[in-house]
Structures are given as structure tokens and as C-alpha cells.
N, C-alpha and C positions, 0 to 999 in steps of 0.2 A: 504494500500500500504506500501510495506518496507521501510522503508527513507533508501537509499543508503548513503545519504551525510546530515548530521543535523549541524544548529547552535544556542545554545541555551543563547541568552543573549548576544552574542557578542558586545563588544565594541571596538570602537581604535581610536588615537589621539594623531595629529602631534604636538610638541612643546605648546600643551593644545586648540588643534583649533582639536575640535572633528568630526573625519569623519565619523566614524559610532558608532548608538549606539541601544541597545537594539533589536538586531538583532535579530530575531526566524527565521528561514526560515527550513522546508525539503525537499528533492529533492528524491523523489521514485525512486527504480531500473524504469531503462529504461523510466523514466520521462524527459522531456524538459520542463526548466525553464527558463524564458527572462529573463533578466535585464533592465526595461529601467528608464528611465529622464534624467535631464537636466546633462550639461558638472559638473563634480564635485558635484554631490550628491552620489557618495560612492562605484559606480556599479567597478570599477576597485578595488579600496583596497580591494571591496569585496572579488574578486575573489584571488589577489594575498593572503588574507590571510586564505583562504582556500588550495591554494595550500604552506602555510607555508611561503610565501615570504617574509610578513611583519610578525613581533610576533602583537596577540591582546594580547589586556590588559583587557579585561575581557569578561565573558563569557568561551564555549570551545565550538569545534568542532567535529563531530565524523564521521566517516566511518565507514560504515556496523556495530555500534551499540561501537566502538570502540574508546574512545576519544584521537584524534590525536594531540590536544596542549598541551597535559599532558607533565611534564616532562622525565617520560618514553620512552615518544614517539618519532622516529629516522627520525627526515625529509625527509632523506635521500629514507628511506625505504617508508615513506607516497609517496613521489612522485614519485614513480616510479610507483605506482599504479592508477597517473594521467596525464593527458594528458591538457599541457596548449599552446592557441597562441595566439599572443598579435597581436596588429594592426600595428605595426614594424615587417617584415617576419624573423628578428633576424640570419637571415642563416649565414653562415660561405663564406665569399664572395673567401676566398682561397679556397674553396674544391668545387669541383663538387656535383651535384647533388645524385649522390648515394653514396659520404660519407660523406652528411650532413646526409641523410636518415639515412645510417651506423652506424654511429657513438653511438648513445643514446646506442642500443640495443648491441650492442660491450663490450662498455666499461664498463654500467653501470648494463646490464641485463646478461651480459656473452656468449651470443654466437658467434658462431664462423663466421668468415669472408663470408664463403659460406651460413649459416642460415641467418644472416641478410640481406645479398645481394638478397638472395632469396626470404623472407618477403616480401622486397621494391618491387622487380619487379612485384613483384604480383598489390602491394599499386599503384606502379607508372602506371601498364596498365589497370590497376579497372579504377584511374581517368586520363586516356588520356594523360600521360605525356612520356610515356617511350621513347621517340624518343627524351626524353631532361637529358637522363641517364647522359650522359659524360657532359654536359653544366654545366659551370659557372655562379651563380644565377646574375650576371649582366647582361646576355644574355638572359635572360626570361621577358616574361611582367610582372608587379604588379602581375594580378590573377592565371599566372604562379609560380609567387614564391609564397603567398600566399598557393597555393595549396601545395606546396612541404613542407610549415610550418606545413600545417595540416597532410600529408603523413608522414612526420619526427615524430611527435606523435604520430599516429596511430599505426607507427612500434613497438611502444614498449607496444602495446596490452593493452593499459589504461582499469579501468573499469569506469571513470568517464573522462569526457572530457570538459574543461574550454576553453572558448570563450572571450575574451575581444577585444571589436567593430574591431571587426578584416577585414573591409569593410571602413574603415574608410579612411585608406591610399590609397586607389584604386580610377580611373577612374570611372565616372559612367556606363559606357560598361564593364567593367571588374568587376563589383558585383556581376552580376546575377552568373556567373560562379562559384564564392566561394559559394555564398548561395544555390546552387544548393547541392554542396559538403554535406552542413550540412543537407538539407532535406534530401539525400544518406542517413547520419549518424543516423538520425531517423526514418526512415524507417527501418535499421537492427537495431534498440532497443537500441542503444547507449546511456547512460546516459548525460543531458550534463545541464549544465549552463552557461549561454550567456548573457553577457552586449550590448548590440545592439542599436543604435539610425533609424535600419532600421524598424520603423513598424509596414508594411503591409508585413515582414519577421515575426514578432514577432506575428503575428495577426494569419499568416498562420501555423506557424511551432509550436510555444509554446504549452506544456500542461495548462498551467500556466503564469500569467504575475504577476511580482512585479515592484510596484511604487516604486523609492527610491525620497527622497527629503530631500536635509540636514541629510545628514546619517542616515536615518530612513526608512522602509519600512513603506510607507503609507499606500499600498492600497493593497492587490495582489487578484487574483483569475482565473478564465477561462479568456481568451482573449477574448471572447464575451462581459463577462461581463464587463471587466477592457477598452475595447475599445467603448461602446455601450451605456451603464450605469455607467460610474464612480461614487462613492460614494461621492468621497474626492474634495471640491471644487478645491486646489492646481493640482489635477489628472486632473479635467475636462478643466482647463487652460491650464496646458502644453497641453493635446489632442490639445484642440483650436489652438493653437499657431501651431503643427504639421499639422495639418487641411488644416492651409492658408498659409500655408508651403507648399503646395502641398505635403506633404513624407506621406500621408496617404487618 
């Protein structure tokens, strides 16, 4: 398989309180990668430091066989060829719904008023929103705007797309509808990597599960395996813990 997205050796660490380290991970074209454990074992920095947010301190990153932490390399330009949403919908609470969507692919990809407007309405009536074109995101429910976080990325035609527990901030009525979004997104081959505390989401949709624990990937493999047969005693505890948790 092509690693769409590699990290080889990664490390990184707040004030010498290390959040990840010795990171290997690849993410194949059109692969779906989970992220899970416990709150603060690494699965967010992960993500923001693949889309460049935080710098790491060691290790490096590549897309499509290209390494993106190098100095050479234009953040700028890395991100635009990803697509990130966080579990805060981050919207633009002044702007209506079709120019938060607007807005990315405008300003930053170049096109014109009527291309992007045009992109969105496609995004917005694919996923059942278009009757909330003109609304103000304080006028939508959580999975409402949620969705419009993940349409607002979409627009700008990512080839990889980054997830962090973006279920988190939501109703538990208002999940199914996001997670629904992202089986959409794999079902048409969309690359994605996803921090998730959901599961029987993780269980269903992943190519792949990785264990992070204390900024290390533990365990990873098929979600048969990683859910069914964990290797790592730490792995088979938090399952447990999730178990009688009812979330699995």
C-alpha cells in the first residue's frame, strides 16, 4: 500500500513533559486510521503536528513520499492539501453558513466567488444542510454545525483529512449524524486519520487501530485484532475499562 501520510521517529515535548515519542505510524492512500486511548496520551498533538500546528522536535513527517517538517517545507502550502476539524466547530459565528464554507477556498485556494459558492452547495445538499445556506452557526444544533466544520474542509478538496474526537462536544443524539458523515467519507476512498474515544465507531469504520498510551503507540493493527485480542496488557485494561463503560 502507498503511505499517503508517514511519520518516522516522531517526537515532541511541552516544557520537557514529553507527549509523544518514537512515533512510526503510515496511513495508505485511501486508508482509515483510528486514534484511540485515554484523555492525554498524545492522539491530538498527534494530529495537530501532522497538520504543522505544533513544530516536533524530532523525527519528520512526509506526504506522498515528501518530507513536510523539513525546512524547505511551506506550511502554508502543506495545509492546504489537508483537511483538519477539531471537536470545537471553530466556525466564524459573524458569517453565515456559506461564507464560513466560502471563505478557505477564496482566499487561500483562489477561486472565484461563484466557484466556491458553487462547490459548497453541492457539499451543503450531499449532506442535508442547504436549507441552512443563509443561517448563522448559532442557529444550528451541535451536529448541525459540526457538519458544516467538516463541509468547510471538504471544500477545499483535501487529499488527506484529520479528525480530532470531533463527537466529543455533541449531544449523544447528535453523534450518530457526524459519524455517519465520516462512514460517507470512506466509503468514496477519502484518506483520513481520526482521534476518536467512540469505539464501536472505531471498531466499525477503521482500516486500522492504534493504541497511544503516554505518547507512544502501543499496540496498533486491524480492529478485530486490537479490539478482540489485544497484545499489550495496558491495551486490554483500557478495553476493560471501555467494556463496563458501556461505549463498547
Amino acid at each position: 500500500m502507498t503511505a499517503k501520510l508517514e511519520l518516522r521517529d516522531v517526537g515532541k515535548a511541552f516544557d520537557r513533559k514529553v507527549v509523544l515519542q518514537n512515533i512510526d505510524l503510515g496511513v495508505g492512500e485511501h486508508e482509515v486510521v483510528c486514534l484511540i486511548g485515554s484523555s492525554g496520551s498524545g492522539k491530538s498533538t498527534l494530529l495537530k503536528c501532522v497538520n504543522l500546528l505544533i513544530p516536533i522536535e524530532e523525527g519528520a513527517i512526509f506526504l506522498d513520499g515528501a518530507e513536510i517538517t523539513g525546512f524547505r517545507a511551506n506550511p502554508n502550502q502543506v495545509r492546504q492539501r489537508m483537511g483538519i476539524v477539531f471537536q470545537a466547530f471553530n466556525l466564524f459565528p459573524h458569517m453565515k453558513v456559506l461564507d464560513n464554507i466560502t471563505l478557505g477556498p477564496r482566499k487561500v485556494h483562489g477561486l472565484s466567488k461563484e466557484e466556491a459558492e458553487e462547490r459548497a452547495m453541492v457539499l451543503l445538499d450531499r449532506f442535508g444542510l442547504v436549507d441552512k445556506v443563509d443561517d448563522y452557526p448559532d442557529r444550528l444544533s451541535g451536529g448541525q454545525q459540526q457538519r458544516v466544520a467538516v463541509i468547510r474542509a471538504l471544500a477545499s478538496e483535501p487529499e488527506l483529512m484529520l479528525f480530532d474526537e470531533i463527537t466529543s462536544a455533541l449531544d449523544p443524539e447528535l453523534v450518530a449524524e457526524v459519524l455517519n458523515v465520516i462512514r460517507g467519507l470512506k466509503n468514496e476512498g477519502m484518506t483520513m486519520l481520526i482521534a476518536t474515544h467512540e469505539m464501536g465507531f472505531a471498531r466499525d469504520v477503521a482500516d486500522r487501530v492504534c493504541f497511544l498510551d503516554d505518547g507512544l503507540i502501543l499496540e496498533h493493527g486491524p480492529p478485530k485484532e486490537i479490539f478482540t485480542n489485544p497484545q499489550q496488557p495496558r491495551t486490554r485494561e483500557f478495553l476493560q475499562r471501555i467494556v463496563e463503560a458501556g461505549r463498547l
